[in-house]
LOFI-893728 format. One record per residue (C-alpha): x, y, z; residue in one letter. Coordinates in pm, 1 decimal. Layout:
% LOFI-893728
ATOM        u        v        w residu
ATOM        X        Y        Z      A
...
% end
This chain:
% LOFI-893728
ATOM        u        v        w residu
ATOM      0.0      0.0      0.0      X
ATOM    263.9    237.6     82.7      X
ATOM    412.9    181.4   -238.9      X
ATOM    137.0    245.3   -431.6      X
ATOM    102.1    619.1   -257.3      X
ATOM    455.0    658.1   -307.2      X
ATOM    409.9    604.0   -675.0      X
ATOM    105.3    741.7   -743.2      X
ATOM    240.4   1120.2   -535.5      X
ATOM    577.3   1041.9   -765.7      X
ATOM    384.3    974.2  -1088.2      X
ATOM    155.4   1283.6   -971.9      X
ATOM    463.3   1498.1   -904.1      X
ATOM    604.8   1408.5  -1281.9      X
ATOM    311.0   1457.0  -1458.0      X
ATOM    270.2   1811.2  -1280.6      X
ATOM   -110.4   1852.7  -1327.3      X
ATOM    -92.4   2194.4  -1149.0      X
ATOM    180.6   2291.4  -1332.5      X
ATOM     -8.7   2225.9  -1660.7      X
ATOM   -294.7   2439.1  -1580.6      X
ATOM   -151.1   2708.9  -1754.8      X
ATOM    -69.2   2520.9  -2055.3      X
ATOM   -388.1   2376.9  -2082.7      X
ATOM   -574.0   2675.3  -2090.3      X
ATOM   -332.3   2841.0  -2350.0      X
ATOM   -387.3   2535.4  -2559.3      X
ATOM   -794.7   2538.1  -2592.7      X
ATOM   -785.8   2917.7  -2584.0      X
ATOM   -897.8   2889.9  -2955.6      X
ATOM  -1163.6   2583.6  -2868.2      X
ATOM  -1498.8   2664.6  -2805.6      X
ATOM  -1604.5   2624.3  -2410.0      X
ATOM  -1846.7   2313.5  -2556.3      X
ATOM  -1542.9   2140.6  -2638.7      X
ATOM  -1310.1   2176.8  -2425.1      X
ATOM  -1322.3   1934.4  -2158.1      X
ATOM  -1402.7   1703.5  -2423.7      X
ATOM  -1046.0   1771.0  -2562.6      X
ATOM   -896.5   1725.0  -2247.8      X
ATOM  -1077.1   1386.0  -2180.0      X
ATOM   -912.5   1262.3  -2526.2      X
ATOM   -539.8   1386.2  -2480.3      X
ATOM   -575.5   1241.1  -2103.9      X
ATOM   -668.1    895.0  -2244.1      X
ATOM   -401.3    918.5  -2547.9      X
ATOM    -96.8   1031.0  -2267.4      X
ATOM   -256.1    736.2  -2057.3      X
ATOM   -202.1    478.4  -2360.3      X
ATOM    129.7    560.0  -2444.3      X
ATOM    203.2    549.5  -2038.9      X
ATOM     68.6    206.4  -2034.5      X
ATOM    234.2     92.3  -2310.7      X
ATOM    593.0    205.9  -2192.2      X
ATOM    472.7     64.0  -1814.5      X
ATOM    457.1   -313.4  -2026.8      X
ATOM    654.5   -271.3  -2328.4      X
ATOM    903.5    -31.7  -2210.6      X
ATOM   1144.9   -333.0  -2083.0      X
ATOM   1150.9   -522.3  -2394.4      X
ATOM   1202.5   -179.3  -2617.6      X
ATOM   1508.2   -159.6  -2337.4      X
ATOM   1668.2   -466.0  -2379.2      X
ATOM   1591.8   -418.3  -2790.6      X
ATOM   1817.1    -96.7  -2724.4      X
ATOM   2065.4   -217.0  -2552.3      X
ATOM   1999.8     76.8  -2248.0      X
ATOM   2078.3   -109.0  -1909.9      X
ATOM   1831.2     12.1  -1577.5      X
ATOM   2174.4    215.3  -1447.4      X
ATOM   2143.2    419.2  -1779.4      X
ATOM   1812.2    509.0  -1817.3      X
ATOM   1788.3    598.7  -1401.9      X
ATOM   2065.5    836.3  -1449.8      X
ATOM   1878.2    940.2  -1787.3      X
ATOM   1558.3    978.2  -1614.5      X
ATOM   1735.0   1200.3  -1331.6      X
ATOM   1924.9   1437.4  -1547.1      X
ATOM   1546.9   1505.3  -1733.7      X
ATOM   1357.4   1528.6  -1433.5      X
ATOM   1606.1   1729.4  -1226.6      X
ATOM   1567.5   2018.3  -1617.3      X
ATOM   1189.1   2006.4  -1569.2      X
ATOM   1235.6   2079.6  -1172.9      X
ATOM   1461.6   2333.0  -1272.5      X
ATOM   1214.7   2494.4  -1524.0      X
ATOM    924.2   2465.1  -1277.5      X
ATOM   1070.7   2640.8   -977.1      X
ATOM   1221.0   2912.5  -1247.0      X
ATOM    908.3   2976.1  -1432.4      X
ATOM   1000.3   3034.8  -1822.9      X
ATOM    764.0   3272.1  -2024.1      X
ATOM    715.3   2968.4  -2264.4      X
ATOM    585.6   2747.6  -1999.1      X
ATOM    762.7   2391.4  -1911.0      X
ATOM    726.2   2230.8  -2229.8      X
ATOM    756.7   2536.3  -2452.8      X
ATOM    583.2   2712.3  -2665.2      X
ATOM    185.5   2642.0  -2724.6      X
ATOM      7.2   2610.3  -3082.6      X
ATOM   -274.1   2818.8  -3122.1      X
ATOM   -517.9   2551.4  -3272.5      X
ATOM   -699.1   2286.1  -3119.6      X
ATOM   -408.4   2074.0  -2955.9      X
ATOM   -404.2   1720.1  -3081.5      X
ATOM   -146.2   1467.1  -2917.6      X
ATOM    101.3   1767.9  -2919.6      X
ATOM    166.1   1920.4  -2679.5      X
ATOM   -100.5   1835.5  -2428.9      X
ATOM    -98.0   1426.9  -2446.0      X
ATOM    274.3   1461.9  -2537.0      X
ATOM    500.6   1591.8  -2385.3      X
ATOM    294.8   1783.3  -2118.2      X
ATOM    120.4   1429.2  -1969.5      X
ATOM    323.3   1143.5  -2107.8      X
ATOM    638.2   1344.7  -2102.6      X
ATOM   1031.7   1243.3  -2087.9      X
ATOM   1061.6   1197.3  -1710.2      X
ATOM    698.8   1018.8  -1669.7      X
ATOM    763.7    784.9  -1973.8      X
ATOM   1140.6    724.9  -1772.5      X
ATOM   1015.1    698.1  -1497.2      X
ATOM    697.6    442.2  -1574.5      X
ATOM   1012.2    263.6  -1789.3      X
ATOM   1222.8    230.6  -1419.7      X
ATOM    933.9    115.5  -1198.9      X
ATOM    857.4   -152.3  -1467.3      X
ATOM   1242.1   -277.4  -1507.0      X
ATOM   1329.8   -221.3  -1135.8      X
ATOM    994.7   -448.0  -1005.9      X
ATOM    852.3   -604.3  -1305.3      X
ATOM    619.0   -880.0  -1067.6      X
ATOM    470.6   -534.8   -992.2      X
ATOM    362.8   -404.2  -1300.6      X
ATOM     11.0   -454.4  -1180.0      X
ATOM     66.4   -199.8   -826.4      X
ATOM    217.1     45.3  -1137.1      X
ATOM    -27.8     12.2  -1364.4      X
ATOM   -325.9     94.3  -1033.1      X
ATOM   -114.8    414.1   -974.3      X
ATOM    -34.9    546.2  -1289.9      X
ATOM   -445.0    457.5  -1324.9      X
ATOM   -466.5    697.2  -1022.2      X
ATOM   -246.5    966.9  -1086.1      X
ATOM   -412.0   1003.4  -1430.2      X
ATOM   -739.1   1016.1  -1274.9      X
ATOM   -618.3   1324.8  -1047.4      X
ATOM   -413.3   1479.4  -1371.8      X
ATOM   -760.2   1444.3  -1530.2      X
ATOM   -992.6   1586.4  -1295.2      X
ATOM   -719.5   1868.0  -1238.4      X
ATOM   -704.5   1977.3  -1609.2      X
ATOM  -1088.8   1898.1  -1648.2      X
ATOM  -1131.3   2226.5  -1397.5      X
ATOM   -817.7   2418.8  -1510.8      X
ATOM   -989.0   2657.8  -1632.2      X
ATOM  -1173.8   2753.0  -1322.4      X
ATOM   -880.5   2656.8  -1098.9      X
ATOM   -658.7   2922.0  -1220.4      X
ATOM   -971.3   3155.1  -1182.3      X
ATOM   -989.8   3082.0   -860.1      X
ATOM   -638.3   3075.1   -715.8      X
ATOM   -495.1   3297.2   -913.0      X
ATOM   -146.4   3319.1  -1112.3      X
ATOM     40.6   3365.9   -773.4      X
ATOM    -74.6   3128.5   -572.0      X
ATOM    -89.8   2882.9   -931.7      X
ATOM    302.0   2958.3   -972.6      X
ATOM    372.6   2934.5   -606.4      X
ATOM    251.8   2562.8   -609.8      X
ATOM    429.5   2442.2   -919.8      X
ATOM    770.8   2596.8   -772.9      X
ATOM    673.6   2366.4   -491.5      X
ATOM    609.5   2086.3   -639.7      X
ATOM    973.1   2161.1   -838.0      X
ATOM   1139.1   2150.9   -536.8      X
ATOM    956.3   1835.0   -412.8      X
ATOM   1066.6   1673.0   -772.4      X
ATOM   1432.1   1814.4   -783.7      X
ATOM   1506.5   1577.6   -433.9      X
ATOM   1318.9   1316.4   -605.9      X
ATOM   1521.4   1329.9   -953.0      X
ATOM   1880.9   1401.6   -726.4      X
ATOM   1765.4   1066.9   -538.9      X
ATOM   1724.8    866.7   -897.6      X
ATOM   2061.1   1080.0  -1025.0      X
ATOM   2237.0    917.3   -709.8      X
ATOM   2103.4    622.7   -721.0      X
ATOM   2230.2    552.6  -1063.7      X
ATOM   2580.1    691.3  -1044.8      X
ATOM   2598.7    450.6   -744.3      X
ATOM   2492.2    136.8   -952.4      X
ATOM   2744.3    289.3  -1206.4      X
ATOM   3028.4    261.9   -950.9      X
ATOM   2927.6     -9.9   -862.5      X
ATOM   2956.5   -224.3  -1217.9      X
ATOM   3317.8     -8.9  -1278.9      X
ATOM   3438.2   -183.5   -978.5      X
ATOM   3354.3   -504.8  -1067.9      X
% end
């Protein structure tokens, strides 16, 4: 149980729903209001595919590549540790750059603002670290896309609501929360490194 919660706050934390919010409602600034959460719904469910599909083909793509766990952990750290970076020092661009003025389809809602670099790494480590728990991974990627869903669903109003400050103030936190968390996979994989050169 305490796994799953630590997964589903860590797949949470990558996906950044807060930090999205302004994104999101760049992105359907064109759409009409009818369609809109309709939009969202459908780049939700296509980010949640491709998640899935990295969570139980992402080893065998690995192994087809030749990338070893070590690499892609110190991969995955090096990309989540930028988008930290980028989300406690807000960018005029947003996180994922710039936004297209049409209706967004796949990019850059589904990808890369959902089923971005360090959630596709990161659903890739779970599933090569613990593969006899794919199911517990695939339950809490299923919950932290219901939570990224219902977020961006009511981004709209949310940002009303809160406001740019307080909006900004809680994706710098959630930065710093997912800086420790990448510097922790960054370590973690430069030890395993060591460990192999000594060997």
């Amino acid at each position: 149980m305490a796994e799953f919660l630590s997964a589903t706050i860590l797949l949470i934390l990558v996906i950044d729903p807060f930090g999205n919010i302004p994104l999101v409602v760049a992105a359907l600034a064109a759409v009409t209001p009818k369609r809109r959460t309709r939009v969202v719904l459908r780049e939700c469910l296509i980010a949640y595919g491709v998640l899935l599909a990295f969570l139980f083909g992402g080893h065998a793509f690995l192994t087809l590549m030749r990338v070893s766990e070590t690499s892609l952990s110190i991969a995955g750290g090096v990309i989540l540790f930028l988008i930290a970076l980028r989300m406690i020092f807000a960018h005029p661009e947003g996180v994922f750059g710039d936004v297209p003025g049409a209706e967004p389809f796949i990019v850059p809602l589904a990808i890369p603002a959902i089923a971005g670099p360090s959630a596709l790494a990161t659903i890739m480590l779970m599933a090569s670290r613990e593969p006899q728990l794919r199911g517990g991974w695939a339950a809490a990627l299923t919950g932290a896309m219901v939570a990224t869903t219902v977020t961006l669903v009511a981004a709209e109003r949310l940002q009303r609501w809160l406001g740019e400050r307080v909006m900004r103030a809680f994706e710098r936190l959630m930065g710093l929360v997912l800086t420790a968390v990448a510097v922790e996979m960054l370590s973690s994989g430069i030890r395993a490194a060591a460990t192999q050169f000594q060997h």
